[in-house]
N, C-alpha and C positions, 0 to 999 in steps of 0.2 A: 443138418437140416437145411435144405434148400429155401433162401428168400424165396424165387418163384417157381410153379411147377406148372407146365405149361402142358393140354391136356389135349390130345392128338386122335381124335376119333377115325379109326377105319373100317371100310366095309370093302373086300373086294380088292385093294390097293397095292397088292403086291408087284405089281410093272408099274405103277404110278410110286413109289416111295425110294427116297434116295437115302439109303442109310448113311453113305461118306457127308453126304452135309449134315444131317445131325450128327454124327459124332465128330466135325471138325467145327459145328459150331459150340458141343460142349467143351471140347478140349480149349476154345475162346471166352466160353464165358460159366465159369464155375459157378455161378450164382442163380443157374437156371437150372434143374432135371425137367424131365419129361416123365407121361403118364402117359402110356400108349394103349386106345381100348380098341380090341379087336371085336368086333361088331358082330359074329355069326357068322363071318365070311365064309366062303365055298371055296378060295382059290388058297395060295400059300403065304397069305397075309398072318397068319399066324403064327409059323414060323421065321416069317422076316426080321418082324416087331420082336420074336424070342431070342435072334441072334444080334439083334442091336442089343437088348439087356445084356447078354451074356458080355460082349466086347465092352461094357461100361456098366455094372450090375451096380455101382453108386449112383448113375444119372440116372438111369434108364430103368421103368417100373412097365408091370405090361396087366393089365386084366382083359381076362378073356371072357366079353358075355356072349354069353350063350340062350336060348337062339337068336337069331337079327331081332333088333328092340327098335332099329332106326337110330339114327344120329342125333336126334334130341335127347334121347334115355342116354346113349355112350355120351355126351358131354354132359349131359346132369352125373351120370354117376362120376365120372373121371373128376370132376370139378367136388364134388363132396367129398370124396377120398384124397384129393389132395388139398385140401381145405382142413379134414380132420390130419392130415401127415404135420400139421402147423406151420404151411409156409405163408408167408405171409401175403402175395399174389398170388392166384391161381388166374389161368385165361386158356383160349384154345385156340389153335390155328388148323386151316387144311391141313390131312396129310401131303396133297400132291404139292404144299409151298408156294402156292401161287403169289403165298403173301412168302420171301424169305422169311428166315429166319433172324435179319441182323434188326429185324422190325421189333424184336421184342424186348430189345435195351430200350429203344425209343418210347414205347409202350411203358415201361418201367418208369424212366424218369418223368412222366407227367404224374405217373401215383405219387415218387419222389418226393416231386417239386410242389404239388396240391394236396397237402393233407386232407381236405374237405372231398375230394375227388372220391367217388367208389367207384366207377365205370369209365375203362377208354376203349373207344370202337375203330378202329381202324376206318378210314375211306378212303374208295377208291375213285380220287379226283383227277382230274387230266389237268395239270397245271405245269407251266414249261417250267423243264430242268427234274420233271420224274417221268417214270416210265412204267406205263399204265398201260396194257394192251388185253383187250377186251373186242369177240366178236362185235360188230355194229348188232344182232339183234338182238343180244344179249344186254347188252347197254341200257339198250334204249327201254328194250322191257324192263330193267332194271330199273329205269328211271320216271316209270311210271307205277312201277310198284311201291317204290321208294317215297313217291311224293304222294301217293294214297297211304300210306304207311303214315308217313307225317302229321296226315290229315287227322287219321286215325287216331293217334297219339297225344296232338296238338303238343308238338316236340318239334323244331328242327331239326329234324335229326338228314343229313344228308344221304347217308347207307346204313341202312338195318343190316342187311345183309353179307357185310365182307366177313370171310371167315378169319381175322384177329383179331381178338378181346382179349382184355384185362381186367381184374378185377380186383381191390381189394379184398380181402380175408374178411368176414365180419359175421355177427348175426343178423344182419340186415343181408347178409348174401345166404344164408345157412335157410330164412326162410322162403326168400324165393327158391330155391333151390330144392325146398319140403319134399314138396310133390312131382312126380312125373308130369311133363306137360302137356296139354290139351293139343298142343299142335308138333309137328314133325318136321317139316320144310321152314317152316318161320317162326320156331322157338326163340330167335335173337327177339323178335318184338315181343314176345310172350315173356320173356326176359325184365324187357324192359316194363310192359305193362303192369307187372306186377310188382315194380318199385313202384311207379305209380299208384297202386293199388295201397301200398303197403303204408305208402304215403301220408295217407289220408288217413288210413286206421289209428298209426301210430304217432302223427305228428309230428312226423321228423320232415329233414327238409326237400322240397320236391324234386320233381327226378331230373328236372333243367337245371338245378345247382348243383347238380352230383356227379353227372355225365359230359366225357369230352369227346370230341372226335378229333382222330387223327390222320390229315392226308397221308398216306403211304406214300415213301420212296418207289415201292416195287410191286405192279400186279401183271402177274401175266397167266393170264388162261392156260390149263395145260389139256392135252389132248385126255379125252376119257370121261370127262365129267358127266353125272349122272344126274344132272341138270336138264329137265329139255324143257322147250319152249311151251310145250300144253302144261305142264308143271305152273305157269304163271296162273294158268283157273282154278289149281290146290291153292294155291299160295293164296287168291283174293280171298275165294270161301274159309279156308282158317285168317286169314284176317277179319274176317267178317265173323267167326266164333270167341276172336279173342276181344271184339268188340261187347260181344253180348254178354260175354264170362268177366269184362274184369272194369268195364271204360263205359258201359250204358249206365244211364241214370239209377236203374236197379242194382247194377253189378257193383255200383260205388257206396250205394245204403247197405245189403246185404252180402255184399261178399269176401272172403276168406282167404291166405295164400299163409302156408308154410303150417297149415293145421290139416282137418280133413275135408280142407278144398272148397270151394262156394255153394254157400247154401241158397238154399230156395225161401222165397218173400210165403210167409203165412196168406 
């Protein structure tokens, strides 16, 4: 049984995915498999993901959903299926690796070292002696997402958005995790708002004592992303839904996560 299983969502990825460094980073670190979900893709991303299993059929697991669900449904399901496999982290990275691989020892050892810890977010900070290479308008809209994101949240949270997480194994992950999410591009906040939601139902401790971030050694943009720049007006308006779903004054009296989802005020 794998301590962590790290859960690798694709759509489309077959020229963007490097098989030789997943399997040279499992033959380094035995204590991680992988969970690779193939999205619906149209190209030969399904077979790629099929010949990484076959060359390591102990690391490497593959689900195939069927049709495109989008990248929030392939990291909820990959993230419950290896949550039920009993390992004890489950988290998800790009496939294209923008974040390495050697990011998720480091990832590991703050769950380690913080028992209290359910959540580490990777960020990508530009601080000398890492190397972080990121378009300038991607950044920068980044960074205005990010800080309306914060707002939203009333969290410091520096990047919602970098594609590596970690997570503790828990019931407290099992219900966020219930339902499919209300949003598709910024599920990582939806994520998060729902500890906060869950928060307050249950009385455990709030989502700034639970959550850490971590600057990344390594981010580099790789060519292909299906990311583009008008994307930032999905992004604000599902921000703006997961305000009314989970963080409005309503949403905090009546609402529900890991059941049959928020109910409506009589």
């Amino acid at each position: 049984m794998a301590e962590t299983i790290i859960v690798i969502p694709c759509f489309d990825e077959a020229d963007r995915l490097a098989p030789d460094a997943f399997l040279a980073f499992a033959e380094k670190c035995p204590g991680v498999d992988f969970l690779l979900v193939n999205d619906g893709s149209r190209d030969r991303t399904l077979a790629v993901l099929q010949g990484l299993r076959d060359a390591a059929p102990a690391r490497f697991s593959v689900v195939d959903q069927q049709p495109n669900r989008g990248k929030a449904e392939a990291v909820r399901i990959g993230l419950n299926a290896a949550i039920e496999s009993g390992a004890r982290y489950v988290g998800y990275f790009d496939a294209d690796l923008a974040a390495p691989l050697c990011e998720v020892p480091r990832l590991v050892r703050v769950l380690d070292d913080l028992p209290d810890c359910e959540m580490v977010l990777g960020s990508r900070v530009q601080l000398l002696g890492r190397r972080i290479e990121r378009s300038a308008l991607r950044h920068y809209l980044g960074r205005v997402f990010a800080t309306i994101a914060s707002m939203t949240l009333r969290l410091p949270v520096y990047d919602t958005q970098c594609g590596a997480k970690l997570f503790r194994s828990s019931d407290t992950l099992r219900r966020i995790l219930a339902d499919p999410f209300a949003t598709n591009w910024i599920f990582d906040v939806e994520i998060i708002a729902r500890r906060i939601l869950i928060a307050e139902r249950m009385g455990l401790p709030p989502a700034g004592e639970v959550i850490r971030e971590v600057p990344l050694g390594q981010w580099i943009d790789v060519a292909g992303s299906k990311v583009r720049p008008w994307d930032f007006v999905v992004a604000l308006s599902e921000l703006l839904r997961i305000y009314r779903r989970y963080l409005s004054g309503r949403a905090r009296r009546v609402g529900s996560v890991g059941g049959s989802g928020p109910t409506r005020a009589e």
